[in-house]
MARGU-539523 format. One record per residue (C-alpha): residue number from 0; x, y, z. Coordinates in nm, 3 decimals. Each point is the difference from the previous one (the first is absolute). Layout:
residues N
+-----+---------+---------+---------+
: num :       X :       Y :       Z :
+-----+---------+---------+---------+
: NUM :       X :       Y :       Z :
...
+-----+---------+---------+---------+
//
This chain:
residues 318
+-----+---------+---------+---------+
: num :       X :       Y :       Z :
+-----+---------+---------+---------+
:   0 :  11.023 :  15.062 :   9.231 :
:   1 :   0.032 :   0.354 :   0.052 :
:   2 :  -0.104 :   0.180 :  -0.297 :
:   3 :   0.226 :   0.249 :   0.071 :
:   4 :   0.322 :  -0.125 :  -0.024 :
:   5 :  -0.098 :  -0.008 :  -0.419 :
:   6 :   0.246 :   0.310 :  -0.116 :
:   7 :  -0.166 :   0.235 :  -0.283 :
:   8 :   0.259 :   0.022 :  -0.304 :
:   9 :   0.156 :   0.261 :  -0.099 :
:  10 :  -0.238 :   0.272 :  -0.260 :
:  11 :   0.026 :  -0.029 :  -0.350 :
:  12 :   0.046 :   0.421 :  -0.036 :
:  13 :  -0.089 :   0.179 :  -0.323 :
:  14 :   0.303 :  -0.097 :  -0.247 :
:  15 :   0.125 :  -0.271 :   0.151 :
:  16 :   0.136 :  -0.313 :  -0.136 :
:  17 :  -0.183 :  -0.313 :   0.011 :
:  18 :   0.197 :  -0.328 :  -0.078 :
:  19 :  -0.187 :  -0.248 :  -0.271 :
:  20 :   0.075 :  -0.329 :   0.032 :
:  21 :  -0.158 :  -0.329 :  -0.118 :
:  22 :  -0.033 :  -0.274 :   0.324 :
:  23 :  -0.226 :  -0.224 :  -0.181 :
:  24 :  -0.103 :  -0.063 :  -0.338 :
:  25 :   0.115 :   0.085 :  -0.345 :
:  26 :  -0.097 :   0.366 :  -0.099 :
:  27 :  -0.128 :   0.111 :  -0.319 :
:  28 :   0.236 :   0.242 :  -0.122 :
:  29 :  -0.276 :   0.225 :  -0.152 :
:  30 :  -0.212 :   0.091 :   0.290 :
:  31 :   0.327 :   0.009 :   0.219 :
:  32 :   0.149 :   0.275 :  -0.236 :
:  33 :  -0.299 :   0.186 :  -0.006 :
:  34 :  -0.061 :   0.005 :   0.368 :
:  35 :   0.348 :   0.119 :   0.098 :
:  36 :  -0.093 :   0.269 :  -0.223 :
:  37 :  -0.279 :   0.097 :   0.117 :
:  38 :   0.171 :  -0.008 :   0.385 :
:  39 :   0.276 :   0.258 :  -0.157 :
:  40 :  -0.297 :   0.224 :  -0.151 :
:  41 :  -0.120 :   0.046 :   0.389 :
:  42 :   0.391 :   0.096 :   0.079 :
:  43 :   0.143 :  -0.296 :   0.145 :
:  44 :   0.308 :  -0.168 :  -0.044 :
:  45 :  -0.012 :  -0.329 :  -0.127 :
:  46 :   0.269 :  -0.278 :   0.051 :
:  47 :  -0.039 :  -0.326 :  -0.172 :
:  48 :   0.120 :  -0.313 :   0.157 :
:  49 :   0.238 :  -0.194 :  -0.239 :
:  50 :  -0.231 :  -0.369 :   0.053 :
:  51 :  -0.308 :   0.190 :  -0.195 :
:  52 :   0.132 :  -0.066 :  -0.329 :
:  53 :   0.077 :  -0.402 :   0.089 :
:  54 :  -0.183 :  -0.301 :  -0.050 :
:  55 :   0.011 :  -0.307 :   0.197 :
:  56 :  -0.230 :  -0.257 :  -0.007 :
:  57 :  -0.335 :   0.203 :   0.099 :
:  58 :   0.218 :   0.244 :   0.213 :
:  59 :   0.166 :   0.340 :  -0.102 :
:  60 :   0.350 :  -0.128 :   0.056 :
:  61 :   0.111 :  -0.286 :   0.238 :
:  62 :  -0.103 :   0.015 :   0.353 :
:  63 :   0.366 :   0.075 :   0.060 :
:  64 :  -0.024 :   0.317 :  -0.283 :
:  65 :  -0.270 :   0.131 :   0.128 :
:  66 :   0.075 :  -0.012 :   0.363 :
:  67 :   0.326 :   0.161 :  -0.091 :
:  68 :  -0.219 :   0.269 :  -0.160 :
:  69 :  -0.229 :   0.086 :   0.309 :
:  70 :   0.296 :  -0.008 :   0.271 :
:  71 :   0.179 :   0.263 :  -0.267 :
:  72 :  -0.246 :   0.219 :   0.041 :
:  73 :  -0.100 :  -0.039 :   0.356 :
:  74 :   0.404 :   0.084 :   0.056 :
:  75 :  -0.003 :   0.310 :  -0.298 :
:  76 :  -0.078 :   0.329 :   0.250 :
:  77 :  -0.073 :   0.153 :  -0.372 :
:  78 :  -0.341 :  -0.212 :   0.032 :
:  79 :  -0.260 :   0.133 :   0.169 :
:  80 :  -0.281 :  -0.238 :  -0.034 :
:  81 :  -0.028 :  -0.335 :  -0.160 :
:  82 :  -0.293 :  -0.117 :  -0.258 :
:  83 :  -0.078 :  -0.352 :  -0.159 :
:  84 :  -0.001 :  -0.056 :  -0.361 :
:  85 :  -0.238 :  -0.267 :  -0.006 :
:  86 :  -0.126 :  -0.238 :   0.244 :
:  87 :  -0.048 :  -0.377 :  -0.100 :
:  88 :   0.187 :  -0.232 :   0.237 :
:  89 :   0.336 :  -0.023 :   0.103 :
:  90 :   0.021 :   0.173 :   0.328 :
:  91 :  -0.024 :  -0.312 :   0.177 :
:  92 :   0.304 :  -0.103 :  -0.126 :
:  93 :   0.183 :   0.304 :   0.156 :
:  94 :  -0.092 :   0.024 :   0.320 :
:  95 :   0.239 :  -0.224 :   0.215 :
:  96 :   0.286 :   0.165 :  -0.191 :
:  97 :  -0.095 :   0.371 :   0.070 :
:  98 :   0.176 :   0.244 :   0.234 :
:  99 :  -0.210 :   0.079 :   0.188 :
: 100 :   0.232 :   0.262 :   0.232 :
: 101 :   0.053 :   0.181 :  -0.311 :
: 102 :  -0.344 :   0.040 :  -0.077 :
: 103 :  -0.077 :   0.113 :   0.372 :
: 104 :   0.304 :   0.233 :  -0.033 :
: 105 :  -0.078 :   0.121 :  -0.314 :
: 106 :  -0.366 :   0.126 :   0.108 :
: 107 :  -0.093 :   0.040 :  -0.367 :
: 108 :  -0.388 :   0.021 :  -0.184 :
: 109 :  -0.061 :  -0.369 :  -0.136 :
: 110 :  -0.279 :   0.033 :  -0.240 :
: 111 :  -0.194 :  -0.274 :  -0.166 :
: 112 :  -0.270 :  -0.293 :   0.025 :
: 113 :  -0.107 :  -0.333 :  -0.088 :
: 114 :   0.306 :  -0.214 :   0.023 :
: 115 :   0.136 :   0.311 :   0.205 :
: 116 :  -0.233 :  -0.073 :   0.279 :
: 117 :   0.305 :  -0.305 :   0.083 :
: 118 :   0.289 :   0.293 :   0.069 :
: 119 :  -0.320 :   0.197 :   0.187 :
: 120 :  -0.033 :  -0.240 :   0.232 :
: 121 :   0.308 :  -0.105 :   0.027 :
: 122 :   0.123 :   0.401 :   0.039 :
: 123 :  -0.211 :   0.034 :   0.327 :
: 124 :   0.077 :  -0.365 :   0.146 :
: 125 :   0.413 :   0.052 :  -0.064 :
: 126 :   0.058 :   0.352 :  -0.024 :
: 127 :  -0.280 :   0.203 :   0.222 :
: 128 :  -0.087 :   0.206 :  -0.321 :
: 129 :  -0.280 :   0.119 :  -0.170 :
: 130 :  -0.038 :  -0.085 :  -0.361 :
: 131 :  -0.283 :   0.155 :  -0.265 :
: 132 :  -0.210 :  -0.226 :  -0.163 :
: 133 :  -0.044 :   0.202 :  -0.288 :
: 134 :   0.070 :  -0.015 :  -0.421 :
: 135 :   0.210 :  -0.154 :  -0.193 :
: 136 :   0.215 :   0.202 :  -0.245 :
: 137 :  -0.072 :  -0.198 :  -0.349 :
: 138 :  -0.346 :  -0.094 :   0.145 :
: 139 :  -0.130 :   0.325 :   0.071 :
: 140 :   0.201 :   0.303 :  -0.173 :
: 141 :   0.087 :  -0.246 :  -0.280 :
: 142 :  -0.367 :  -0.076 :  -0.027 :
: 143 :  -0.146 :   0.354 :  -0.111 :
: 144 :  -0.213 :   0.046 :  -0.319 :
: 145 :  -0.217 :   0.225 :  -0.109 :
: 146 :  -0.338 :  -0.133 :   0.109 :
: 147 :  -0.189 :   0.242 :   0.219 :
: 148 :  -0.057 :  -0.295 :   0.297 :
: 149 :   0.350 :  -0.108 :  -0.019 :
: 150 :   0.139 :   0.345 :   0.045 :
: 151 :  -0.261 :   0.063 :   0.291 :
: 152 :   0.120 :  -0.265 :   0.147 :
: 153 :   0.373 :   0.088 :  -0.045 :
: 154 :  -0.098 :   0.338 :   0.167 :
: 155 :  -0.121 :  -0.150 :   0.282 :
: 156 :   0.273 :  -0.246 :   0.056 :
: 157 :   0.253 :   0.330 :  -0.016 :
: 158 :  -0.216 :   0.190 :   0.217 :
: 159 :   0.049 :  -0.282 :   0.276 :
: 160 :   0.357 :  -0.103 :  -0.108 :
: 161 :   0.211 :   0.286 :   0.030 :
: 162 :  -0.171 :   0.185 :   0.369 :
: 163 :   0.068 :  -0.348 :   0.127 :
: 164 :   0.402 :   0.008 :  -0.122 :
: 165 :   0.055 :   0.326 :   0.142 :
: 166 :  -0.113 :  -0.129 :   0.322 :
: 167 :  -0.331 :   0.286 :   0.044 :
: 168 :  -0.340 :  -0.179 :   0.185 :
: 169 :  -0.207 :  -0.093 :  -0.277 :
: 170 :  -0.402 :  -0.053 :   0.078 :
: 171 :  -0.108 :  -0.246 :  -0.312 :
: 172 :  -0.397 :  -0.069 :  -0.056 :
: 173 :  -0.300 :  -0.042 :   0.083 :
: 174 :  -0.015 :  -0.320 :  -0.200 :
: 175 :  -0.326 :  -0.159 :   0.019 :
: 176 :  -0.022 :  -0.386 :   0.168 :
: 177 :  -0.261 :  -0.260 :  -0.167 :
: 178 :  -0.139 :  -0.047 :   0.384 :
: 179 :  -0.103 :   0.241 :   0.298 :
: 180 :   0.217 :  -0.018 :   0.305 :
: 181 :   0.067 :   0.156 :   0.336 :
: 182 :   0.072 :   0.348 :  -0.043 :
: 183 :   0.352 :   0.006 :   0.206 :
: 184 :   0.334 :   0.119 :  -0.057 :
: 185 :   0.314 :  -0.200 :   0.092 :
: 186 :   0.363 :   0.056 :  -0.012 :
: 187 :   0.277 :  -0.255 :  -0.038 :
: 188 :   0.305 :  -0.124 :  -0.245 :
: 189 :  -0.113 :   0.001 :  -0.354 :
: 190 :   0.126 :  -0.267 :  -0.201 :
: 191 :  -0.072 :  -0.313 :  -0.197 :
: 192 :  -0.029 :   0.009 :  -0.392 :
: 193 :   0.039 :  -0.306 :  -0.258 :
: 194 :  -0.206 :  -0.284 :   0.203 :
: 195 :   0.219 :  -0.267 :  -0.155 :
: 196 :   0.315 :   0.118 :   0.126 :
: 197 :  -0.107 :   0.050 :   0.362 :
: 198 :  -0.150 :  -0.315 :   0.000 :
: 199 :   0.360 :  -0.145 :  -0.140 :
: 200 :   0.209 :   0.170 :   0.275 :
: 201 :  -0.248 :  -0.064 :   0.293 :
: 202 :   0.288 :  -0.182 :   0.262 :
: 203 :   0.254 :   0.062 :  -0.169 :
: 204 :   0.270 :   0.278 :   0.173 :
: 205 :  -0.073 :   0.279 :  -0.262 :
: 206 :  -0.376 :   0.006 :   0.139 :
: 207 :  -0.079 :   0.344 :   0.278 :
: 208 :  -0.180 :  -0.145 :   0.259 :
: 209 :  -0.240 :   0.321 :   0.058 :
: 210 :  -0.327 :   0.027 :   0.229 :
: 211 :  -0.288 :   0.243 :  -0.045 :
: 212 :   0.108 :   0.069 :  -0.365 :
: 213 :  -0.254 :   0.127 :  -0.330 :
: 214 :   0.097 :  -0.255 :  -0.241 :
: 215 :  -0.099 :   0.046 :  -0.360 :
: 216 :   0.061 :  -0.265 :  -0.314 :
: 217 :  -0.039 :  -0.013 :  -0.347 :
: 218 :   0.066 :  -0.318 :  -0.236 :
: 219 :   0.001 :  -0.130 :  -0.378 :
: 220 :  -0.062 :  -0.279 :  -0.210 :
: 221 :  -0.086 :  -0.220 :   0.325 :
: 222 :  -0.381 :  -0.207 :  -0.015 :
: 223 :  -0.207 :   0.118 :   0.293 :
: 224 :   0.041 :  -0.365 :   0.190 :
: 225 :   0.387 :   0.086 :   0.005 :
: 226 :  -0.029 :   0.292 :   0.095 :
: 227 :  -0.224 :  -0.103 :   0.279 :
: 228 :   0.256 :  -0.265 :   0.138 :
: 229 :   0.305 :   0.264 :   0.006 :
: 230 :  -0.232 :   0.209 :   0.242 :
: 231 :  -0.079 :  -0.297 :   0.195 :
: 232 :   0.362 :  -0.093 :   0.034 :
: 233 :   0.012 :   0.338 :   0.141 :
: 234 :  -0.309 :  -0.061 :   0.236 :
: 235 :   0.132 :  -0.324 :   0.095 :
: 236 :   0.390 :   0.122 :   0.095 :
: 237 :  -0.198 :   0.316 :   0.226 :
: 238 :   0.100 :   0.272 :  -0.223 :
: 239 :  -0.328 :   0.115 :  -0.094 :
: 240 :  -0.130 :  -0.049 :   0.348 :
: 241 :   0.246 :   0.279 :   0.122 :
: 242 :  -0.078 :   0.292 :  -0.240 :
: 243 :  -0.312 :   0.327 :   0.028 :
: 244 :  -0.103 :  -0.018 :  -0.355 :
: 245 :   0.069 :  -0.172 :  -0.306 :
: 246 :  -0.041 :   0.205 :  -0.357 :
: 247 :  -0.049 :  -0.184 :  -0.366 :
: 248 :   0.106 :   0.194 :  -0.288 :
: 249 :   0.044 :  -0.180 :  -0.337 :
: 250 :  -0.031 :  -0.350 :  -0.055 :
: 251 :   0.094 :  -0.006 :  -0.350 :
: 252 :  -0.141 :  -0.283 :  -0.248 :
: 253 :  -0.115 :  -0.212 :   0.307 :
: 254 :  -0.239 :  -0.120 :  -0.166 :
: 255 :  -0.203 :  -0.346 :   0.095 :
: 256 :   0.097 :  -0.339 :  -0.166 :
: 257 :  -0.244 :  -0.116 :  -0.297 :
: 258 :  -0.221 :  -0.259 :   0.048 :
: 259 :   0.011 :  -0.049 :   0.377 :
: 260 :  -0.195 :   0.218 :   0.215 :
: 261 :   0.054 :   0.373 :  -0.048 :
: 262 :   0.267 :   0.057 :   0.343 :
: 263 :   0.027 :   0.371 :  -0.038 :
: 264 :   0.144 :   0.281 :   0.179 :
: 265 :  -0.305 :   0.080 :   0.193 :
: 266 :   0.001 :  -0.339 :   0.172 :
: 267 :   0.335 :   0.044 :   0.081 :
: 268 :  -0.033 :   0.353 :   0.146 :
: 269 :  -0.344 :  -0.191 :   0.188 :
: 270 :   0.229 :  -0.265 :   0.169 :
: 271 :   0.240 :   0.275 :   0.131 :
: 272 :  -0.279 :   0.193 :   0.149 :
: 273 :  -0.128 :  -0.283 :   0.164 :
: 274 :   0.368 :  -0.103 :   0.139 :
: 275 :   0.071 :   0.322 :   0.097 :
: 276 :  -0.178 :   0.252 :   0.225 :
: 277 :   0.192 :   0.289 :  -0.136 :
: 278 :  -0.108 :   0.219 :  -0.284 :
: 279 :   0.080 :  -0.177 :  -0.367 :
: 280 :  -0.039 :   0.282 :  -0.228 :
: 281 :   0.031 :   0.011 :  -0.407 :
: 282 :   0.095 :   0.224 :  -0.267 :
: 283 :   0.349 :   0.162 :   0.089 :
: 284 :   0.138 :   0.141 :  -0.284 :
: 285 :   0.332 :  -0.235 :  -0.062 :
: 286 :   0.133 :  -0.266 :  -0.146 :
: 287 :   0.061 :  -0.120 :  -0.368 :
: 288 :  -0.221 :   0.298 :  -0.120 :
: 289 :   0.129 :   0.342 :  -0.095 :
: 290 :  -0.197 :   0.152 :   0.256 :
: 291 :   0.231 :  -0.050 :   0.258 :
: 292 :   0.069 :   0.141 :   0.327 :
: 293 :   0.348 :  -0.012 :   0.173 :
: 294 :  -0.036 :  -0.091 :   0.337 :
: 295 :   0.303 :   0.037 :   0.291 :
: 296 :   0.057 :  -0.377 :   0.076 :
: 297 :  -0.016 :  -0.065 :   0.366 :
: 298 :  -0.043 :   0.406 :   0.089 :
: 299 :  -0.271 :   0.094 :   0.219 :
: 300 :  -0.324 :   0.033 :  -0.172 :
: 301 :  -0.344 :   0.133 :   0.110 :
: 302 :  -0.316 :  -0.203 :  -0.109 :
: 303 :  -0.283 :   0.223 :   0.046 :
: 304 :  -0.369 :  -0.167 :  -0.123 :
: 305 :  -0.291 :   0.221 :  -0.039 :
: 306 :  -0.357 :  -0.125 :  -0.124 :
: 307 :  -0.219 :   0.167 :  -0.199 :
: 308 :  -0.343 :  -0.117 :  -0.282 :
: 309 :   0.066 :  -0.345 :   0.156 :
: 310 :   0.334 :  -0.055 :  -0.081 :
: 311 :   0.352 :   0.076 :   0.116 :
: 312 :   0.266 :   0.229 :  -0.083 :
: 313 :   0.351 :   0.035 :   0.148 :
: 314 :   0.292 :   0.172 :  -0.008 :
: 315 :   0.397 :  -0.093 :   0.069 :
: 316 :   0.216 :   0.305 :   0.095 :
: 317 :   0.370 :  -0.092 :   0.035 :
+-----+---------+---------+---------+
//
């Protein structure tokens, strides 16, 4: 595939209006208040979809509610960019039934991760457009205390956030890998996130078929043998095979089982090394951490590995 045919959206310009809306699970109304206060504080905009104050089942509204609510806003030329509540699962549930002409048409900044990762992918497989795999509104504005790491953390995920949205080249790093490599830089489609869901839409028509890409992923609550097998499933349908580089950031609570041998992380991140001659580097800032950076999904990226006291550091510019 021709990286690029993916179209960049539109910028997210200082005091625009970004769309909430709730595609998964059921918010909590507390952290959602307080983050779309916290987006007005910066001088945004905020519009609410109408399925983030329902309940069904596990989901925020029925799949038909809350597909109504993300078509709204796609169609609403008020809305300038569009940001998930809360992630969860429900996505999967959406994706046959999505336009996706009007989201090609529309052209509009679709922020969010996690569960996102499924419109993501499906984004640059139906609709030729770039995403941002980037915070969630409740997760991360609604998550802000006073703690001095939690609001370092906040700054940094701002710092990275907002450059990105208005569409400016953002260099993010060095971040220090656990293992020496190659020093090399490489430059290909950046994309990738929540290792469960790419493994669940592998073959299926909302999966980009993309060569000579930088993939990066990030996971929770999985054990390290599960984890393991979703990778595999990716080594074994080629996909792996066919990108420059592949990036870990946070695996959180993958922790081994009790009372069997200790499978970890680092024998997972060993058996990809040893499948793949590519660089497998560790320690990207994102995932279910508040330390997040938001990364163009399925833009072109530039890997660049330098080496230095016997380890690596590298560097994505986007």
């Amino acid at each position: 595939m021709n990286p690029g045919k993916f179209l960049p959206p539109r910028p997210l310009n200082a005091g625009g209006t970004i769309g909430l809306f709730a595609p998964s699970g059921v918010i909590n109304p507390d952290r959602h208040k307080k983050s779309a206060r916290h987006l007005r504080e910066l001088g945004y905009r905020v519009v609410i979809s109408p399925e983030a104050h329902e309940q069904w089942r596990y989901f925020a509204g029925s799949d038909g509610q809350r597909l109504a609510g993300f078509h709204s806003m796609l169609a609403d030329p008020e809305i300038d960019a569009l940001m998930m509540i809360r992630g969860g699962y429900g996505w999967s549930r959406l994706l046959h039934k999505i336009d996706w002409n009007l989201l090609a048409s529309a052209r509009k900044s679709l922020v969010g991760f996690s569960d996102f990762t499924a419109l993501s992918l499906g984004a640059l497989a139906k609709a030729n457009l770039v995403s941002f795999a980037g915070p969630g509104a409740a997760i991360d504005f609604g998550g802000i205390d006073d703690s001095p790491e939690v609001r370092e953390d906040h700054a940094f995920m701002e710092a990275h956030c907002w450059p990105a949205l208005r569409g400016e080249a953002v260099r993010a790093g060095p971040f220090t890998c656990d293992r020496r490599h190659t020093a090399q830089s490489v430059s290909g489609p950046l994309w990738g996130s929540n290792l469960s869901l790419v493994a669940h839409l592998s073959g299926t028509p909302y999966f980009p078929d993309i060569d000579g890409g930088i993939m990066f992923f990030e996971e929770i609550g999985e054990k390290p043998y599960a984890v393991e097998r979703m990778f595999l499933q990716l080594f074994h349908a080629g996909i792996l095979q066919k990108q420059q580089a592949i990036i870990l950031a946070d695996f959180t609570d993958c922790d081994p089982e009790k009372d069997r041998f200790p499978y970890a992380l680092s024998h997972v991140v060993e058996t990809l090394r040893e499948l793949l001659p590519i660089p497998v580097l560790t320690g990207l800032p994102f995932g279910h951490v508040a330390r997040k950076l938001t990364l163009p999904f399925g833009a072109m990226a530039t890997l660049s590995i330098e080496n230095s006291a016997g380890t690596s550091q590298y560097t994505l510019s986007y």
